[in-house]
N, C-alpha and C positions, 0 to 999 in steps of 0.2 A: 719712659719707665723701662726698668730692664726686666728682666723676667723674674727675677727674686722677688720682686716687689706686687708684679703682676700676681704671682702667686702666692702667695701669702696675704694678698687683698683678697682673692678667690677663696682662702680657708678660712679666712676671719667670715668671710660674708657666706660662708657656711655653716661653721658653728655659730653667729647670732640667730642665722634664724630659725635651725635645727632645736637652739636652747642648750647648748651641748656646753655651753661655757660655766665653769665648775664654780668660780669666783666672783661672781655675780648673786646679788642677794633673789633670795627666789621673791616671788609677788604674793604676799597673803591676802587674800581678799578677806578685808574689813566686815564684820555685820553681817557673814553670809554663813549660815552652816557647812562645812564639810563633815563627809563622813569619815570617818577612821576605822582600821582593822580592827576585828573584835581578837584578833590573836597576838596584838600587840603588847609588847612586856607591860609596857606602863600604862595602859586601855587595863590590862589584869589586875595590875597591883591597884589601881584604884579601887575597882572591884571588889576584889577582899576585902579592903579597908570598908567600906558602903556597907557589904556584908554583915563584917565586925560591927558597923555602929548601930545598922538596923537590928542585929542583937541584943545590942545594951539599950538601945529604947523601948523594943518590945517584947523584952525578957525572952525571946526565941532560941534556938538552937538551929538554924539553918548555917547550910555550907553551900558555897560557891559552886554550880554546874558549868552553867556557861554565860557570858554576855551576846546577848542575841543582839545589841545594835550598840553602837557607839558614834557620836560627832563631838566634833568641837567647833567654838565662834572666838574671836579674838573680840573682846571689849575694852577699850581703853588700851591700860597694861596688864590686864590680865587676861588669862585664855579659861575659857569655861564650857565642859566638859557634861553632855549627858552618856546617861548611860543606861538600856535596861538591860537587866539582870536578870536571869535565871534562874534561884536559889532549891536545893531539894530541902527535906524536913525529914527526920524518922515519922513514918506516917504509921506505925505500929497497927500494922495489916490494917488500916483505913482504906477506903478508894478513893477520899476526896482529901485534904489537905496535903498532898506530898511536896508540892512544888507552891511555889511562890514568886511573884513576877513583880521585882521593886524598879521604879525608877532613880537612879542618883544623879544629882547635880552636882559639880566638884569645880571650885573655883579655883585657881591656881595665880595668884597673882607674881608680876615677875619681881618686885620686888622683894620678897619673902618665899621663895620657891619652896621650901620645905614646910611652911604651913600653907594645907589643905584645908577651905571649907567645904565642908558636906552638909548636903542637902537629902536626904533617904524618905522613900515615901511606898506604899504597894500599891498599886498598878491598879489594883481589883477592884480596891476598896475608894480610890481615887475615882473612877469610871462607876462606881456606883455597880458594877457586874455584880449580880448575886448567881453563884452556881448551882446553890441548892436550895431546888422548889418547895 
C-alpha cells in the first residue's frame, strides 16, 4: 500500500467510529421513548394546536405557557408524540385555577404528514389530584 491509501484507510476508520459520517442513515431506536427539546419549533406548534383543541372541548380560554416535557416513539409508520403542557387561564384574582397541566398525544403518521391526531386530556383530573380541601 502507498501512503494515500494508508491514509485515507486511517480517516475512514476515524469518522466510522467517531459517527462523524454525514450520509449514513442515523439509528432510530424502534419502541423506545426519546426525549425531545421542549423549545423545539415543531414540540411548539404542536403545543398550540393541543392548546386550541383543549379549548374547543372544554369551552376554556387558556393560552399556551410553556411545554414542561416532551418524547417521541416511532410505531410502525408513524411517530407519536407526548406532550405535557403548561397552560395559564385569566384566574380573575382567583388563587387557585390559573394554570392548567394537560397532557397531549399527537400522532403523526408518515404517510399523511399534514394530518395530526390529537389526543388532549388535564393532567389533575386524569391523576384524580384534587387541590382543594
Amino acid at each position: 500500500m502507498n501512503y494515500l491509501n494508508v491514509s485515507i484507510f486511517i480517516i475512514a476508520t476515524f469518522l466510522i467510529v467517531t459517527g462523524e459520517f454525514f450520509f449514513l442513515p442515523k439509528h432510530s431506536k424502534r419502541h423506545e421513548w426519546e426525549s425531545k427539546s421542549t423549545k423545539d419549533r415543531k414540540i411548539l406548534r404542536y403545543a398550540k394546536d393541543a392548546v386550541k383543541l383543549y379549548n374547543e372541548i372544554n369551552h376554556s380560554m387558556l393560552t399556551l405557557n410553556q411545554v414542561l416535557a416532551a418524547r417521541r416513539i416511532y410505531e410502525g409508520d408513524s411517530k407519536h408524540y407526548n406532550l405535557k403542557i403548561l397552560a395559564n387561564n385569566d384566574c380573575n384574582r382567583k388563587m387557585y385555577g390559573c394554570t392548567e397541566e394537560i397532557i397531549a398525544d399527537i400522532i403523526k403518521n408518515n404517510e399523511h404528514p399534514h394530518k395530526l391526531k390529537i389526543s388532549v386530556r388535564n393532567y389533575w383530573r386524569e391523576n384524580n389530584v384534587n387541590l382543594i380541601s
